[in-house]
C-alpha positions in Angstrom: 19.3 16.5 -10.0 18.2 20.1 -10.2 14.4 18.9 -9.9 15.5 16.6 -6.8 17.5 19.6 -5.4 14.3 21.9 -6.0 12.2 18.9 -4.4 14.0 18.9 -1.7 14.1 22.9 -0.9 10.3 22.7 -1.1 9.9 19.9 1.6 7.1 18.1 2.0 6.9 14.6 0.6 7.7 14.6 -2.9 11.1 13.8 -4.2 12.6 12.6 -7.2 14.1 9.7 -8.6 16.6 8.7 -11.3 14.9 6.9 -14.0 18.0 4.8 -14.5 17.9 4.0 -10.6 14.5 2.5 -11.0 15.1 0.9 -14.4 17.6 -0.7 -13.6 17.9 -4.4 -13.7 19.1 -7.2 -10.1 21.5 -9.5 -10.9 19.9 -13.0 -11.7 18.4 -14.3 -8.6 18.5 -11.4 -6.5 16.4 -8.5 -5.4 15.5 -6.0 -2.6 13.5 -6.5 -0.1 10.8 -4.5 0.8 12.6 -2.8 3.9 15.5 -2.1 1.7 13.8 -0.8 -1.0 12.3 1.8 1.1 15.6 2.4 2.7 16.9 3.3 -0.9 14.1 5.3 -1.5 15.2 7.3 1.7 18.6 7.8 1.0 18.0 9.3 -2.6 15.6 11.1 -0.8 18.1 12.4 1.9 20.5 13.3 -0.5 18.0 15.3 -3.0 20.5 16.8 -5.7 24.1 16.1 -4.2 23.0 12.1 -4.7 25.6 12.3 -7.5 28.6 14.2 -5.7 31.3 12.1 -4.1 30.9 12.6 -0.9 28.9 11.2 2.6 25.1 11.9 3.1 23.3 11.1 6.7 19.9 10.4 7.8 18.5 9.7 11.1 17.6 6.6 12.4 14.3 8.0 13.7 13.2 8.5 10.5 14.1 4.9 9.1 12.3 3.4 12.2 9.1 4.4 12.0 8.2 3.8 15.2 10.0 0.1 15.3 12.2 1.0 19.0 15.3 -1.6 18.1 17.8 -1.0 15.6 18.5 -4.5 14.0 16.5 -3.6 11.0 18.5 -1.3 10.0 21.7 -3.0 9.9 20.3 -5.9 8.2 18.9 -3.5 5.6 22.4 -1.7 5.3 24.3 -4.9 5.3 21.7 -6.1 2.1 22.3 -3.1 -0.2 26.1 -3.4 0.3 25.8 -7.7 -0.9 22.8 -6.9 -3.6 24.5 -6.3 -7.2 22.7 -4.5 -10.0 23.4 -4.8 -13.7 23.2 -2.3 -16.9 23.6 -2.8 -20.2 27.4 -1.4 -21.2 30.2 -1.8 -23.7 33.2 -3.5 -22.8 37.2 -1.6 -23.6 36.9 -3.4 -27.3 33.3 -1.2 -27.9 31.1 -4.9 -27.4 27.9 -5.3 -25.7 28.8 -5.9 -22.0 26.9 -6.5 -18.5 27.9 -3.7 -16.4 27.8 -5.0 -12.3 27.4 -3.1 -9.5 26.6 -2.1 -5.8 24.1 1.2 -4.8 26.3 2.0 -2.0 30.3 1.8 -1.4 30.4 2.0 2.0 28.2 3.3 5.6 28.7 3.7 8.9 26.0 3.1 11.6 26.2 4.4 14.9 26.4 2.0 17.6 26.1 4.2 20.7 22.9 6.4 21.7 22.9 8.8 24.6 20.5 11.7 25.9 17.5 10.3 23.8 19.3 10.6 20.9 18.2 8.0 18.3 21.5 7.9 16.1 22.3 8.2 12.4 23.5 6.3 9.8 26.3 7.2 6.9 26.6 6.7 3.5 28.4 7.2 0.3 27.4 5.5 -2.7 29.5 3.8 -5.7 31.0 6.1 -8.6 29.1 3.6 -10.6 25.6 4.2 -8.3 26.5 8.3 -9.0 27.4 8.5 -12.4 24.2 6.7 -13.5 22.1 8.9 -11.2 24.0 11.8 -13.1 23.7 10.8 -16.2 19.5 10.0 -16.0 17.6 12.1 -18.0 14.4 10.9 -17.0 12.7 11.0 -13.6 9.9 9.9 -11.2 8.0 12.3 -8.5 7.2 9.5 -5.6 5.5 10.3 -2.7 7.2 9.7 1.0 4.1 8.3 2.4 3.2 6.2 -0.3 6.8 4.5 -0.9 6.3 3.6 3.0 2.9 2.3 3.1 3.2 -0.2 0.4 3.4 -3.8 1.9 4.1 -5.5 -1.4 8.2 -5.0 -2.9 6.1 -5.6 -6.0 3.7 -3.4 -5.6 6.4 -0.8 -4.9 8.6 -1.7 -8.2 5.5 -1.1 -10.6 4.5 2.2 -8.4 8.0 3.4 -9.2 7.7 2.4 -12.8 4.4 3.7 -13.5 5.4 6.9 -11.8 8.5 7.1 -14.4 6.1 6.4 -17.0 3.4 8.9 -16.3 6.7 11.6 -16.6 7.6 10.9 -19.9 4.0 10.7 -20.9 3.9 6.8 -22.2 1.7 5.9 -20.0 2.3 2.3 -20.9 4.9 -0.3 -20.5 5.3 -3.8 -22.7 7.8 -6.6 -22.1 7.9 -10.4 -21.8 7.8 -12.3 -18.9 11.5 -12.3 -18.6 11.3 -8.9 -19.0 8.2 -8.3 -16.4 10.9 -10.6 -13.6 13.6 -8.2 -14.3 11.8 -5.1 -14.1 9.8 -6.0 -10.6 12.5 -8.3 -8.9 10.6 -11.7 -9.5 13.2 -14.6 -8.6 13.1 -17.0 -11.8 12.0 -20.2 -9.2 9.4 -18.2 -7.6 5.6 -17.9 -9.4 6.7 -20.2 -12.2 2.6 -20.9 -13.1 1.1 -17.8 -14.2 -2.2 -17.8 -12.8 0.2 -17.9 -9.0 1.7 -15.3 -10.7 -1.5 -12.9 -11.5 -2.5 -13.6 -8.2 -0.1 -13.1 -6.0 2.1 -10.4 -7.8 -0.4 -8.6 -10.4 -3.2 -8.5 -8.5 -2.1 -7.5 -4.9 0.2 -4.3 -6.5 -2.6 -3.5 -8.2 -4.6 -3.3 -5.4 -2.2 -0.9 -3.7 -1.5 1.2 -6.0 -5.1 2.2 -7.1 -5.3 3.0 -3.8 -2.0 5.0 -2.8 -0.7 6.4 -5.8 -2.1 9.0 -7.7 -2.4 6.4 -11.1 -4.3 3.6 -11.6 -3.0 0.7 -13.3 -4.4 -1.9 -15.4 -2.8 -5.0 -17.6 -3.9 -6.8 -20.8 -2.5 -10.2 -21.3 -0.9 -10.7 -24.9 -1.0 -14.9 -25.3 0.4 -17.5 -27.8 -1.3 -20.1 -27.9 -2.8 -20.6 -24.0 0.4 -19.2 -22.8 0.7 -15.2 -21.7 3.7 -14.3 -23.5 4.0 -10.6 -22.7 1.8 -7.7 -20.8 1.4 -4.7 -21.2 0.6 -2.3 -17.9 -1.3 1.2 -18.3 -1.0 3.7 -15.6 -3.6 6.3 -15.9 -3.7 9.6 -14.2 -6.7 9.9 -11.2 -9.5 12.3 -11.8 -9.1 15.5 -9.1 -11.9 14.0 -6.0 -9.9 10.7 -6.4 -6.2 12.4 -6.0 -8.0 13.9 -2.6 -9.0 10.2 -1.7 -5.8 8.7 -2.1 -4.3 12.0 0.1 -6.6 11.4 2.6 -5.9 7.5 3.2 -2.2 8.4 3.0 -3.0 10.3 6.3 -5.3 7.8 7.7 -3.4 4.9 9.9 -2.2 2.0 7.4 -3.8 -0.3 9.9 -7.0 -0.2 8.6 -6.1 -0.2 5.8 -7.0 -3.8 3.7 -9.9 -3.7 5.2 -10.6 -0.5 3.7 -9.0 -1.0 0.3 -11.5 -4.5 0.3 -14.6 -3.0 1.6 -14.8 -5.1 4.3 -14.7 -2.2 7.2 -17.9 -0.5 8.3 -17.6 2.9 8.7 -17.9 3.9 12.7 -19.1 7.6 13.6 -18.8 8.9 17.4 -21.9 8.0 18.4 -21.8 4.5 17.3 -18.4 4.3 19.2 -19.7 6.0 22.4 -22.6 3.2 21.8 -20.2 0.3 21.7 -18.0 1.2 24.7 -21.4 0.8 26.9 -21.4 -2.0 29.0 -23.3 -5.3 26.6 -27.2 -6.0 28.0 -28.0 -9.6 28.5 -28.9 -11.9 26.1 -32.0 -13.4 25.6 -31.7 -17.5 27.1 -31.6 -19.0 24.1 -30.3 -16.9 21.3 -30.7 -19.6 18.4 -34.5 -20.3 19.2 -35.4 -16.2 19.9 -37.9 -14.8 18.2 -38.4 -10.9 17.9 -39.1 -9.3 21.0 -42.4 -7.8 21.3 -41.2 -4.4 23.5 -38.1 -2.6 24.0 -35.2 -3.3 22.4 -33.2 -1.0 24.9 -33.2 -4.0 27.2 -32.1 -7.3 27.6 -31.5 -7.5 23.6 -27.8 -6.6 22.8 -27.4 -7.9 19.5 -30.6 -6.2 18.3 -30.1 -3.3 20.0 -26.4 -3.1 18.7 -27.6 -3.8 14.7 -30.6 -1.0 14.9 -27.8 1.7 16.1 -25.3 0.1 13.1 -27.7 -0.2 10.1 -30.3 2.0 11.0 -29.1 5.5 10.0 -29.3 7.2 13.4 -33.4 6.6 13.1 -34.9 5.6 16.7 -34.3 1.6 17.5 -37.5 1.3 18.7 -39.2 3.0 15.9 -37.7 0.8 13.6 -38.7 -2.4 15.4 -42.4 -1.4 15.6 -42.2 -0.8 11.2 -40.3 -4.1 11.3 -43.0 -6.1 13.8 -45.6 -4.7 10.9 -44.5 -5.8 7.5 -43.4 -9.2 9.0 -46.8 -10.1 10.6 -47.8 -12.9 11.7 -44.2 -14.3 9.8 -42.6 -12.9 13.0 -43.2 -16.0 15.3 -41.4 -18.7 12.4 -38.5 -16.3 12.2 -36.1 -17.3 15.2 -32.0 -17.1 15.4 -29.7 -16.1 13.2 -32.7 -15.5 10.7 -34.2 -13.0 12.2 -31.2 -11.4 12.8 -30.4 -11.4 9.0 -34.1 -10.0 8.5 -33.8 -7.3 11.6 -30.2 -6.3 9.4 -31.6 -6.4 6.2 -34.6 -4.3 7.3 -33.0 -1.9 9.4 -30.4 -1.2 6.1 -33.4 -1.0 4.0 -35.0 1.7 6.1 -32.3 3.9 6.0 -31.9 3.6 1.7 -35.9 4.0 1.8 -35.5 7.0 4.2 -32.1 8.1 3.9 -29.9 9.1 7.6 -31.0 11.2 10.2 
């Protein structure tokens, strides 16, 4: 609590979490969703080091929305982490091994009316069962703000939180079975039942994220019996200092590019290539699938040439690029027509620039 009260003081968008909150276990068949779980992540945000007090915290709705303009969201994300239940290993009033159940929050109160371009807030008070564990936690994780929002996996999110915890105690590993993996991330026992669906669409896609919003990296090593995984176990390792400023910068960039960039698949645009592509498209040559390489200018009449040369060729003059490329092809530059040649114009106009380097 003191670090989350310091935290908080500091601003910016690092806060703390109770290890216990993010250890501990859903009830058999439920979880969070993602919206909740960042909701969650809000409120023990919002309420820094008075999360264990007995009293009311409030947050804005504005900063719940993010941008969304209605409000149904958030009630359907309040009304889930009042029904959700949460279980922790306890004793029972004879000193025996007991399941403890419980709700995060006790009661909230959302306002209903908005006036003068006021966007509303939302109340709170969480269980004495919710604060005494968050008072009791020894053990923390420093999350960051933007990176808790810009996961779209819950299961990306989970491990995030638990590799974060892990990185803080310095055991930068975690181990369990496959029972243990469900509890720990959320998995419904009827959902993913094969493995390999399991890998792909749990493991693999939080992975993803997280190498490329958090400041770990994580990495698994399947421990089998037989030809059936019987535990893993996860290591989150620290980035070096140039990847850290990576991560900060796509945290800042808009998430909508943001597959495409974590899979390579976006091309990198600079302001004259835009400026280029906001000019009005020449005409195409009659027959684009029977075309052969035009013997002048590409300036005119030859969009999708014209278009690749300012793409792939490094800044270098189009022109100058087509006359090297009319060269080594020779007399080859008559059989070439179509969508061949304009693999060969790419492929040549990306070779020129790794030959000669950007101008």
């Amino acid at each position: 609590m003191k670090v989350a009260a310091a935290l908080k003081a500091k601003g910016g968008d690092e806060f703390a979490k109770p290890g216990s909150i993010i250890e501990v276990k859903f009830v058999k068949g439920e979880s969070l969703s993602l919206t909740a779980s960042r909701l969650l992540a809000l409120m023990i945000l919002t309420a820094g080091g008075d999360a264990w007090e007995d009293r009311p915290h409030r947050m804005r709705k504005a900063d719940i929305r993010r941008g969304h303009k209605g409000n149904e969201r958030i009630t359907d994300m309040l009304e889930e982490l009042h029904r959700t239940l949460f279980a922790v290993d306890d004793k029972s009033w004879r000193g025996k091994k007991a399941t403890l159940r419980f709700s995060l929050i006790s009661r909230s109160r959302e306002e209903t009316e908005e006036d003068g371009g006021e966007a509303g807030w939302i109340e709170w008070e969480f269980t004495p069962d919710a604060r005494k564990l968050i008072q009791a936690s020894e053990t923390y994780a420093v999350l960051n703000r933007q990176a808790v929002l810009g996961f779209r996996s819950n299961y990306a999110l989970k491990l995030y939180e638990l590799g974060a915890l892990r990185l803080h105690r310095r055991q930068n590993s975690w181990r369990g079975d496959m029972a243990a993996l469900r509890a720990a991330l959320g998995i419904p026992p009827e959902v993913y039942t094969d493995f390999a669906q399991l890998r792909r669409k749990v493991l693999e896609k939080a992975k993803a994220e997280i190498d490329q919003l958090a400041h770990f990296r994580v990495e698994w090593r399947e421990i089998r019996q037989g030809r059936t995984v019987a535990e893993l176990e996860f290591r989150f390792e620290p980035k070096t200092p140039p990847e850290v400023i990576e991560t900060v910068d796509e945290l800042d960039r808009h998430s909508a590019g943001r597959t495409p960039r974590r899979d390579g698949t976006v091309e990198a645009v600079t302001v004259r290539e835009a400026a280029f592509a906001a000019l009005p498209k020449p005409a195409e040559p009659a027959s684009p699938k029977d075309a052969t390489f035009p013997s002048g200018s590409l300036r005119f009449g030859y969009g999708d040439l014209l278009t690749i040369g300012r793409l792939h060729g490094g800044g270098w003059d189009v022109d100058l690029i087509a006359n090297a490329f009319r060269e080594h092809m020779g007399a080859r530059i008559e059989k070439v027509r179509g969508v061949k040649m304009l693999s060969a114009w790419k492929g040549f106009c990306e070779g020129w620039v790794t030959r000669r380097g950007s101008v």
